[in-house]
N, C-alpha and C positions, 0 to 999 in steps of 0.2 A: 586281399591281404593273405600274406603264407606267416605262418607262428613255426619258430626254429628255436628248440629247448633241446640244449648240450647237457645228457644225462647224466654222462660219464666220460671222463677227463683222463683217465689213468692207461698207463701201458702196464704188460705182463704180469704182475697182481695188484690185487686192491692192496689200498695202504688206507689207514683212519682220515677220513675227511674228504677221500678219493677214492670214489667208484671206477668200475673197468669202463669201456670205452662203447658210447651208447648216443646216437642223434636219434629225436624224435622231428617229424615235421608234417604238420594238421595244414589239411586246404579244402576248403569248399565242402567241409563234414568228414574226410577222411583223414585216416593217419597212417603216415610209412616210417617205419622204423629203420635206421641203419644200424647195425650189429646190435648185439646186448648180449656184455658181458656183465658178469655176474653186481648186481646193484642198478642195473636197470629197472624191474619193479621197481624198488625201495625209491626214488629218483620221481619215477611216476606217480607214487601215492603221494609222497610230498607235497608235490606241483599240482592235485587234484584231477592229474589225467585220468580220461578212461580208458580202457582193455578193449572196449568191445569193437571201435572203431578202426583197430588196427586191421586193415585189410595186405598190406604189404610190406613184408620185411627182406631189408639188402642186407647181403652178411657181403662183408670186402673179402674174407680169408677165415681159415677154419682154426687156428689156433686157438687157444683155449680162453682168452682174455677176449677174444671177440663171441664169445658163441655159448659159453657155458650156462648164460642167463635164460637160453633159449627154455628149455624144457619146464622151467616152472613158469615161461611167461606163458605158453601157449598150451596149460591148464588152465593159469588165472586166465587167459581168454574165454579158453570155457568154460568155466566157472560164473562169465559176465556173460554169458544166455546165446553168445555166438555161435550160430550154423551155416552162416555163409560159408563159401572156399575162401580161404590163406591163400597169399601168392607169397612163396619164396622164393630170393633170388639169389646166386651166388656163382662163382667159379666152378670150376672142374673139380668131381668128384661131390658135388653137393647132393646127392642119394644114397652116397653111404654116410654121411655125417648124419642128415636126418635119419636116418636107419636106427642107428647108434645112438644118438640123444633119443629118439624117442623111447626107448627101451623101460625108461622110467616115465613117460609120458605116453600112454597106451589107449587107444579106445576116446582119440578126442571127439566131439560132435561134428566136426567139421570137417574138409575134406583140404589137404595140404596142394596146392597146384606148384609144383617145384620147376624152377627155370634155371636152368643149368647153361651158362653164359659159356660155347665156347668159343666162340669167334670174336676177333678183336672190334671193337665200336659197336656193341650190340646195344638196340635201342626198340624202347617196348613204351605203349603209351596206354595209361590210366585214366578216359577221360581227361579230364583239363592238367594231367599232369605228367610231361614226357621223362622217361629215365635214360639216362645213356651210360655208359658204362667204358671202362678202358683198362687194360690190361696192364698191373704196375710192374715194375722192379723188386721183388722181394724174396724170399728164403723158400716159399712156396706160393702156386698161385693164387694170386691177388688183386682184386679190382678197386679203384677208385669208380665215384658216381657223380653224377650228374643230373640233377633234377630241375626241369625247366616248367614252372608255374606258365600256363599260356592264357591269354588274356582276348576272350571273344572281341570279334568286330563291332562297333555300335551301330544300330540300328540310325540308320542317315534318309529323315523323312523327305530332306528335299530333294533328295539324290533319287528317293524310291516316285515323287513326284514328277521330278522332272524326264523320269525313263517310263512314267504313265504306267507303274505298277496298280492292279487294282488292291484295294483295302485290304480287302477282302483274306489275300493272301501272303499279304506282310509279313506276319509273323511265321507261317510255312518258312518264306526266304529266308528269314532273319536264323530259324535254326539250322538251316544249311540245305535244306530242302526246294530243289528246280519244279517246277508248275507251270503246262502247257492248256494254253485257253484260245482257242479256236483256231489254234496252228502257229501261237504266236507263242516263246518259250521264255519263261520268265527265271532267272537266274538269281542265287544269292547277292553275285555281284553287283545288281543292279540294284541294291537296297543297305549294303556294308559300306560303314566310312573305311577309313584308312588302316592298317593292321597298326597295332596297338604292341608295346611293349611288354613284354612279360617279365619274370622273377626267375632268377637263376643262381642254384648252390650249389657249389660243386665240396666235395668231402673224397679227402685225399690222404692218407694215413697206411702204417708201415711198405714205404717204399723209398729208392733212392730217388731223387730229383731228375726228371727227364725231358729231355725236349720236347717230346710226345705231349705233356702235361701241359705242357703252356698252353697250347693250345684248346686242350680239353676244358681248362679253367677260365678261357678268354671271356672276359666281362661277365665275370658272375658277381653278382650285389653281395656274395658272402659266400668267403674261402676259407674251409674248415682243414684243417690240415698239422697232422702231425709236426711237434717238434718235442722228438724222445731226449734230448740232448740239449741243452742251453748254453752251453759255454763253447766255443769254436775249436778248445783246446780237445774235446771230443770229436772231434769229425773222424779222425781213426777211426776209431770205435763203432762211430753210426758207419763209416764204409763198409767196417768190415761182418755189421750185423741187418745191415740191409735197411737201414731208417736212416733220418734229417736230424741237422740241427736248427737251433733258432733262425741264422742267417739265412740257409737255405730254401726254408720255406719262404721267409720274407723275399729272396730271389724269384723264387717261382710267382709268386703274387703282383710282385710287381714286374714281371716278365707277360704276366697274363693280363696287366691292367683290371684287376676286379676293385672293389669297391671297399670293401673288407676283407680283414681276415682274424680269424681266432685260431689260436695256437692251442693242438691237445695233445692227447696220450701219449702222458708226460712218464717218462723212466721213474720206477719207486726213489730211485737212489737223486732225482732229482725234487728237491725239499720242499725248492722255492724258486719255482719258474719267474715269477714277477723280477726276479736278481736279476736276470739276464734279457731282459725286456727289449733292453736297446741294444742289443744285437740284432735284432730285426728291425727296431724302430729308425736303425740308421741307412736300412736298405727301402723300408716302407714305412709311411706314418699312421696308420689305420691299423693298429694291430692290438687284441685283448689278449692277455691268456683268459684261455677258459680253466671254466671253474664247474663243479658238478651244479647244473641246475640254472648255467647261463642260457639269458631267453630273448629273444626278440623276437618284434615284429614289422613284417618288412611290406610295407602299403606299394601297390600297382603306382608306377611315374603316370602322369597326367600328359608328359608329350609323348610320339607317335614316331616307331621308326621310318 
């Protein structure tokens, strides 16, 4: 099971009731962060989350609604007893942004491991959890992500039976580990059922809609995705400022075939995203706006690709 809590809902300032623009997502004891902008803590304490688990944070872009929340989160980390390394990840130029924020963040316990993404489709994996990443359309550079929950092989006793694996060594296979016994070479494969489905989110915000993306977001159980703009009579406006309206993203979603989608980082000046709901709902029927503090959770499918 992956837990996915949409902190913050808001583009370019916070407004009352709307935080800036913040995904959290917990799997198998750890937490990754996409952006946090300012109301991130305050989002976390609500919901009861902890600091200390945060091992990985994606910034998409450095503008100030994505990133400003950074420096007092990654005191309250320290503050919550953490000494392991930080993995940050982001675009081009992500060493001098840390530079710069940290200035009031000085002297933390722990050691920042910064990944400076600059090659297109760059993909890095966290134990059971792959990131991929892709290059948007926007004002400066910008990445959408890709997080793919992976789901081990099961342990297939009659399979390990009928290839005369001894006992003994079962479990060696089972975690991926090969074991030769008197010239004879015993393989994982010969003890794994069928590969198993996994959990995929992809989170796509300030860029224009691209062909590129469809594909990137191709069957994700949950499309988190900007729509700065609700009413179509906007689309000037998002062309010419590098962001989506509500239709568009509904476009992209169901261009991608995913599963879901929630609609965020909503323009201040837009009130009441729920107005314009079916604007997308006429393109895709699976569609939330988000809201600070929307949560699911998404359980492993039971078939087998």
């Amino acid at each position: 099971m992956i837990d996915i809590c949409l902190l913050g809902c808001g583009g370019s300032m916070p407004v009352p009731g709307r935080s800036l623009t913040s995904l959290l997502i917990s799997f198998n004891g750890r937490k990754i962060l996409i952006d946090c902008g300012e109301g991130t803590q305050v989002s976390m304490k609500i919901l009861g989350k902890g600091f200390k688990k945060i091992d990985t944070i994606c910034l998409t872009h450095y503008h100030a609604d994505h990133v400003l929340g950074l420096p007092g989160l990654l005191l309250t980390i320290a503050n919550s007893g953490r000494c392991e390394p930080l993995n940050i990840i982001g675009p081009k130029g992500l060493a001098k942004i840390i530079k710069g924020l940290l200035v009031v963040a000085p002297n933390l316990p722990y050691d920042l491991k910064l990944i400076e993404v600059e090659e297109e489709n760059f993909k890095i994996k966290y134990g059971d959890i792959i990131i991929n990443t892709t290059y948007e359309e926007h004002t400066v550079p910008c990445l959408g992500y890709s997080l793919k929950a992976v789901r081990k092989r099961a342990f297939d006793i009659s399979k390990a039976k009928r290839n005369k694996v001894p006992q003994n060594i079962w479990s060696k296979l089972q975690s991926g580990e090969a074991e030769e016994i008197d010239g004879m070479c015993f393989t994982p494969e010969m003890v794994l059922g069928d590969k198993r489905n996994g959990i995929k989110i992809s989170y796509v915000t300030d860029t224009r809609p691209t062909g590129k993306l469809v594909d990137f977001i191709k069957g994700s159980d949950l499309f988190i995705c900007e729509g700065m703009y609700g009413a179509e009579e906007e689309l000037e406006k998002a062309v010419r400022n590098k962001h989506m309206i509500f239709k568009e993203a509904a476009e992209l979603a169901n261009s991608g075939k995913v599963k879901e989608l929630w609609l965020t980082h909503f323009s201040p000046s837009l009130t009441d995203p729920h107005a314009y709901i079916k604007n997308a709902e006429d393109i895709f029927n699976n569609v939330k706006i988000g809201e600070d503090r929307l949560c699911k959770s998404i359980n492993f499918e039971r078939n087998y690709n």
